[in-house]
N, C-alpha and C positions, 0 to 999 in steps of 0.2 A: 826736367820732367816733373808733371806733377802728380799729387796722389790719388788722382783718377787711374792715371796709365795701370797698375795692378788690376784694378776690375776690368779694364779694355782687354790687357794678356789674359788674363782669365777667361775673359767672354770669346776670346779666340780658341786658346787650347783646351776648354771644358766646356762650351758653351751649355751642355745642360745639365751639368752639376749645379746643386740646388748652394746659393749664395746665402739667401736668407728666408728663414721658415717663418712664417709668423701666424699663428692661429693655421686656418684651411687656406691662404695662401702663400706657393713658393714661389720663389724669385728664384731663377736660373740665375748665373754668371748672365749672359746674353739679355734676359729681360732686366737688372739691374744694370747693365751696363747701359741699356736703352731708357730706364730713367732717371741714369744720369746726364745723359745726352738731352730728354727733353726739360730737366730740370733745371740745366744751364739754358737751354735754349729759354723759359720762359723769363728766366734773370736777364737775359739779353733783350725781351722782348719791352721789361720793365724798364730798363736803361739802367740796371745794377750792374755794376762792374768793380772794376781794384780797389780797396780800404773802402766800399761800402758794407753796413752790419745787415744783416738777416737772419729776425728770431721766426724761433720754433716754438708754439707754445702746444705742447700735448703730452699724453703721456709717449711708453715708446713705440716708432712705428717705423717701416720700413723708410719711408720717404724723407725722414730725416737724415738717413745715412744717405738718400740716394742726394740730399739738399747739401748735405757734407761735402763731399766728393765733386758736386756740382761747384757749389764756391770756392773748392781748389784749382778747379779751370777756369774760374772767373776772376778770380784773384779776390776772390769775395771773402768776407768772414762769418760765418754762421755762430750764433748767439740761442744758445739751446736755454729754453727757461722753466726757472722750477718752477712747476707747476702746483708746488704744495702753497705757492707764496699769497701773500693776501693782495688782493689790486693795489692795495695802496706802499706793498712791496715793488710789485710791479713798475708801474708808475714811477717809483725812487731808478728802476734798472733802465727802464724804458727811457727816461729822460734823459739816463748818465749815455747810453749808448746810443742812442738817435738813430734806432734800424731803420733801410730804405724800405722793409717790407717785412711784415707781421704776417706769419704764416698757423692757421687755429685750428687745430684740432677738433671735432663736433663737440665734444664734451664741453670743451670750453668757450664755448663761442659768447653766451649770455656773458662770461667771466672778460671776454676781450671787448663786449660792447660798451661794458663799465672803463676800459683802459682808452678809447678811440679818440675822445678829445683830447685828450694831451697829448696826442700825435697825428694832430689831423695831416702831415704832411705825407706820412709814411702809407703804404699799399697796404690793404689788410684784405687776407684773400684766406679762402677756405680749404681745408683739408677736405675729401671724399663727398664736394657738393655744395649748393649754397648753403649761404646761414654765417655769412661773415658779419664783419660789424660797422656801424657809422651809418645804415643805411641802403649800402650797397653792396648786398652781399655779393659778391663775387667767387666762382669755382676757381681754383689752380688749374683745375685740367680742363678749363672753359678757354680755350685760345682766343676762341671772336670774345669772349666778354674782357679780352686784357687790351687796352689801347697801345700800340704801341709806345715805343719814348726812342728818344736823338740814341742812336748805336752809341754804343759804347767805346771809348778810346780801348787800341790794343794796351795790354799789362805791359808794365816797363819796370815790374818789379820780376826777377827773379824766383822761378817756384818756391824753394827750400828756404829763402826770406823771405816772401809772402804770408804774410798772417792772415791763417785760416779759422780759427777757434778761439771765439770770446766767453768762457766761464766765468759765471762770479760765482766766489767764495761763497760757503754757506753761510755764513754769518752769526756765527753761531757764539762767536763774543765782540758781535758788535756792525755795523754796519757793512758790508759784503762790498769785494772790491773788485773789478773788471782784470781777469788775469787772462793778456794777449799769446794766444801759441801760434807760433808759424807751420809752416808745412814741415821744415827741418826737427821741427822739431815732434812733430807727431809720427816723423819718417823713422826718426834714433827713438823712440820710444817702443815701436815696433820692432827693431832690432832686439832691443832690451827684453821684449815682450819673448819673444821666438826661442831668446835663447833661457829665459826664466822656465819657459813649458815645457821644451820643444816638443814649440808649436810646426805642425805641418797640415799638409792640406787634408791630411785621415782625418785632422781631427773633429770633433763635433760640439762645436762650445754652446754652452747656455746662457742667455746675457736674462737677467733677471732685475739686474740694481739700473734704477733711473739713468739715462745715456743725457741728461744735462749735467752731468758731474762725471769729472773726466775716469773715478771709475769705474762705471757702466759702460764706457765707450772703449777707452784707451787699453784698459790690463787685455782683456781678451778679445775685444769685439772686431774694432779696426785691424790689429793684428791680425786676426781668421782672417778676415775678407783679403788682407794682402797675401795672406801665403794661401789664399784659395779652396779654404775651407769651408764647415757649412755651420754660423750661426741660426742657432733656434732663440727665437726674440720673442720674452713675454712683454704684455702690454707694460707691467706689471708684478712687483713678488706674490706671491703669492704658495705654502707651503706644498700644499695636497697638489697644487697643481704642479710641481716641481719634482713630485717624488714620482709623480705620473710620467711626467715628459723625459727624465732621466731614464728610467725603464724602456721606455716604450723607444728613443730613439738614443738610448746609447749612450749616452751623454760621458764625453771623457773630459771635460774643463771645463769648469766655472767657477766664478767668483762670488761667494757669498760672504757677506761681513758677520762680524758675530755675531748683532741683534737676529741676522736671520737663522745663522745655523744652532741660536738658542733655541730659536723657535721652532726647527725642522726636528732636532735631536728631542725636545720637549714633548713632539706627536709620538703618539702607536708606531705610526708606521715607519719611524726610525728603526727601529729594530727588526722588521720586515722585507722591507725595501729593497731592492736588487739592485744595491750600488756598485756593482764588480766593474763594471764600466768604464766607472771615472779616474782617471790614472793621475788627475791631482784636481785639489779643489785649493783655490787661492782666496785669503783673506787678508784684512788690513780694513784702512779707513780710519781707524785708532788705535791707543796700545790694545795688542791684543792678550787678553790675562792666560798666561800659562796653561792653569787648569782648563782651559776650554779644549788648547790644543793638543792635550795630553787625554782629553775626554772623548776627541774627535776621531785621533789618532786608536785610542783603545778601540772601537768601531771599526777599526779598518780602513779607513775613508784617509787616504792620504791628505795630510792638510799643509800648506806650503804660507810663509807670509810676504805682503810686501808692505815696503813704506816709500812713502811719499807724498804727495801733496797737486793740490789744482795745479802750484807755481810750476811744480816739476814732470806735469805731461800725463803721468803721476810716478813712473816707475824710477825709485833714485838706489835702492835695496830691496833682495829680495833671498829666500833662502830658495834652494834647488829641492826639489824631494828627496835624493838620496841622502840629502841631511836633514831631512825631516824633523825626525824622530828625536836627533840627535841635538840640533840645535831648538829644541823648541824654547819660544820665549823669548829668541832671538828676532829680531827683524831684518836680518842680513846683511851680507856681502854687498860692496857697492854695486850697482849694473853696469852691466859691460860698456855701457859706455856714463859712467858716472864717477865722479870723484868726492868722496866724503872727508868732514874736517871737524875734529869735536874740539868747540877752542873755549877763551873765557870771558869775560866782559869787555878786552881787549882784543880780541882775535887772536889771541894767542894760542899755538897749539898745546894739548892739554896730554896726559900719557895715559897708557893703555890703563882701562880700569878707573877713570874718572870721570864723572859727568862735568859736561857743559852742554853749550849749544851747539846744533847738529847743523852743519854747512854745507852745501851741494854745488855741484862744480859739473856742468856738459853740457853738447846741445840740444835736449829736449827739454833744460830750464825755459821759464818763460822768456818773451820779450821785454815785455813791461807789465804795470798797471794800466788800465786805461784810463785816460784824463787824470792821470796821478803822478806826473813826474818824480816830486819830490818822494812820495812813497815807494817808485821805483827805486831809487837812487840810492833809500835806505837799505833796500830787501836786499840789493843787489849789489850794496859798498864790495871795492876789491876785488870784482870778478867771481863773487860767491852769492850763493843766493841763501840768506839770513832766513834759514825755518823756523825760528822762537821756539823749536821743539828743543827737550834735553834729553841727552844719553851720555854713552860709550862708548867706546869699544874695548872686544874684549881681546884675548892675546891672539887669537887667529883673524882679528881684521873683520868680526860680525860686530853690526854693529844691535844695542839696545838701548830702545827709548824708555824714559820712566815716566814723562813729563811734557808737557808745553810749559813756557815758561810763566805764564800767567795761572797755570795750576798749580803751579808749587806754593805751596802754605810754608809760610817763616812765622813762626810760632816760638816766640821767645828768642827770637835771635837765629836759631834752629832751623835749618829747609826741612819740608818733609815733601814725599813724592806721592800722591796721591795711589798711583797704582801701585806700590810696597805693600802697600795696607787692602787696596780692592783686591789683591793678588791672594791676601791671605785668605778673605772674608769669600771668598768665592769657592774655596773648599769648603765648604759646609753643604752638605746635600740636599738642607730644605733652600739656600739664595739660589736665584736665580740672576740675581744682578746686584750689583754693588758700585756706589759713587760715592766718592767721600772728598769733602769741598771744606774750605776753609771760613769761618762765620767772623767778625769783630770780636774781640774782646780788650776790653779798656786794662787788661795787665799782661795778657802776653801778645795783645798786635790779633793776633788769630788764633782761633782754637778749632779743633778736626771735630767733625760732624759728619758721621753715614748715613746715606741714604738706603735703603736696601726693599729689594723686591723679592718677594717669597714664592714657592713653587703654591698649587692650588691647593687650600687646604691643611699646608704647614704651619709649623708653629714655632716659634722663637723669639726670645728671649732679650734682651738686651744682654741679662747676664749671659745666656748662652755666648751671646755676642763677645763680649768681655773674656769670656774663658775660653773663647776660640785662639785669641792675641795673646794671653800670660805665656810671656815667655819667648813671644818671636819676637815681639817688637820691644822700643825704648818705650818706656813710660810718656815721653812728651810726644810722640805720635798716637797713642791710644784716642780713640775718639772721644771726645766729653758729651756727646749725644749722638741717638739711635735712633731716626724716623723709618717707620715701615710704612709702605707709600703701594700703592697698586701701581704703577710703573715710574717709568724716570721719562722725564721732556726730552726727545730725541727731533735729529736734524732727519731729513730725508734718507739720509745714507747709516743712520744710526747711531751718528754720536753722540754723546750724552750731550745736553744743553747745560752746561755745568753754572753758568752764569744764572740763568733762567733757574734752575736748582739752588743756587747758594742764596740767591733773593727769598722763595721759596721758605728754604729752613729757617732763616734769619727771620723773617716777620714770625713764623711758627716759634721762634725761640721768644724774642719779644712779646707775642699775645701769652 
């Protein structure tokens, strides 16, 4: 069975429970179940079938989930694209993936006419009308304007090993890499998901973070739609609108990352706002600093974390809300269906209370890389899947990250964890953001350098800086320079661009 069947039962036993809201219109169970029926049917019509790619390039809209769902019954694999990326991003993704069919959002259609020669093979068809690219614009929902193609052979792969979902990595230290999810594996992520919220079909989630990153899609969205509840789908984040739509329908789940819930808690209307509603609000995406979730938590606003990654579906830990409170800081318990391993440069297991690498084990890991054997082979040595992240665990089995392993600064011999130090800098009530990156230096290898972003208005100090640290940390993690910067270089989903930052401070140190 595949992972359409849920919206089919749904559209049977709810038919007009509203599936997905988005702007002024809703989707019943019944009318999304019916564009997923016609959305496979135009795949059939194009002659897309099993291990063919089909991107999405828009912001988020219904028809994407109903293109999801569609290439689960076709054995197809949908290729969601960020859409923050530059053509000549594009282009680098579009090559590596060879989609049979480019599917363009209005907004971006001038943006797809510049992409159309480097794939003259592939269908480039329009979202909500003409205005495709190459020439010939083409509607989606124009059936005479789609020529048929040779029927499709029946799938001979098995649903649950079927790969359905190609994300590439943000890229955010370095060239972005096509990571393969099968249907099994967005089936056990959903498990995962259910039992992190429980999620059930009362509930009413708010998907706000981009759905071309798995999570926008995965933590709450797909989840809802299986257990039959009712996603509210912005195009888009966007604060005041969110403080609106919570209110107004209820809002009991959603996923915001920290960049966002700085920025909601930063408005008036944080302290206004009628959030009695949401019985948890889930974040991650990166380490998440302590103080934020202690800051959240004081507000009332239950805040819950998870970790993981594109490789891992995304859900590999996750903390429950009745431990909230309790574990904050933590990034959790493995998921119910996850197995975590914190070992050393060997794989070796490491004991409670010491960092290494953080290692993930079940089936909503990826498949592969795409066209990357060899980088599969590495990520995935021994039946584990190699996150480069580092942490713990601590004596109850939660685990906590401090690090990627490319962010740790060895300064004199010495690791230091970047997030020890933004952890502390982040109590201080005029930052509002804090990165702290590793710069060359010709006698100790590297030296620590903050970046830091100020609330409107405030004022500080480097010393202020300096005398926030006397006393928590060792001497050789103290920063040797302070830039105050009007924001920090963030990926879509908000991670710091730490690379993009430490080039950055490094020519500023040099000029």
């Amino acid at each position: 069975m595949d992972l359409a069947v849920p919206i089919e039962r749904h559209a049977a036993f709810t038919p007009r429970k509203i599936a997905v809201r988005f702007g002024s219109e809703d989707l019943d169970y019944a009318t999304l179940s019916a564009r997923v029926a016609q959305a496979r049917g135009r795949l059939e019509t194009l002659g897309i079938g099993e291990g063919d790619v089909v991107a999405f390039l828009g912001l988020n809209h219904p028809e994407m989930l109903a293109l999801l769902f569609a290439c689960a019954r076709q054995r197809s694999i949908l290729l969601p694209l960020n859409w923050r990326l530059s053509a000549a991003e594009h282009a680098r993704v579009l090559a590596d993936a060879a989609p049979r069919l480019v599917l363009t959002a209005p907004d971006f259609f001038a943006h797809a006419q510049a992409l159309h020669d480097g794939l003259p093979t592939a269908h480039w068809l329009a979202l909500g009308g003409a205005g495709g690219a190459g020439g010939a614009p083409t509607a989606w929902d124009d059936w005479n304007a789609i020529a048929p193609a040779a029927a499709t052979k029946p799938a001979s792969t098995p649903a649950h090993r079927a790969p359905v979902l190609l994300c590439y990595t943000s890229g955010s230290t370095g060239l972005p890499k096509g990571v393969v999810l099968t249907q099994g594996a967005l089936f056990f992520n959903v498990i995962n998901s259910v039992h992190m919220h429980d999620l059930t079909s009362a509930d009413r989630v708010l998907t706000t973070l981009p759905m071309f990153h798995v999570g926008g899609l995965n933590i709450q969205t797909v989840p809802a739609l299986h257990a039959g509840a009712t996603v509210v789908l912005h195009a888009r984040f966007d604060g005041d609108a969110a403080f609106e739509i919570i209110e107004r329908e209820r809002i009991t789940l959603a996923v915001l990352v920290p960049a966002q819930l700085a920025a909601m808690m930063d408005s008036p209307r944080w302290s206004t706002a009628d959030l009695s509603s949401l019985r948890v609000v889930t974040t991650g995406s990166t380490i998440v600093p302590e103080a934020l979730v202690r800051r959240v938590h004081h507000s009332g606003v239950p805040l819950i974390q998870v970790y993981g990654s594109t490789e891992t579906c995304p859900i590999a830990a996750y903390v429950r809300r009745e431990d909230a409170a309790r574990k904050a800081g933590a990034a959790g318990l493995p998921a119910l269906y996850c197995a975590l391993r914190i070992v050393d440069e060997e794989d070796r297991d490491l004991p409670v209370g010491v960092d290494g690498e953080i290692l993930v084990r079940g089936p909503s890991i990826m498949m592969a890389y795409w066209n990357a054997p060899q980088a599969t082979a590495e990520a995935l040595r021994g039946g584990w899947y190699h996150s480069g992240d580092l942490g713990h665990l601590d004596a109850e089995g939660y685990l906590h990250v401090v690090a990627r392993k490319h962010d740790m600064i060895i300064s004199g011999g010495e690791n230091i964890y970047p997030a020890e130090i933004e952890n502390i800098l982040l109590e201080h009530p005029a930052i509002t953001e804090a990165c702290v990156v590793g710069c060359p230096d010709e006698r100790w290898g590297e030296v620590v350098v903050a970046a830091l972003v100020l609330k409107p208005g405030a004022r500080v100090t480097t010393s202020d800086v300096m005398a926030l640290l006397d006393d928590r940390i060792a001497r050789y993690k103290r920063p040797r320079a302070v830039h105050f910067l009007d924001s920090l270089p963030r990926t879509a989903l908000g991670k710091v661009q730490r690379e993009e930052l430490r080039l950055a401070v490094a020519a500023a140190a040099a000029a």
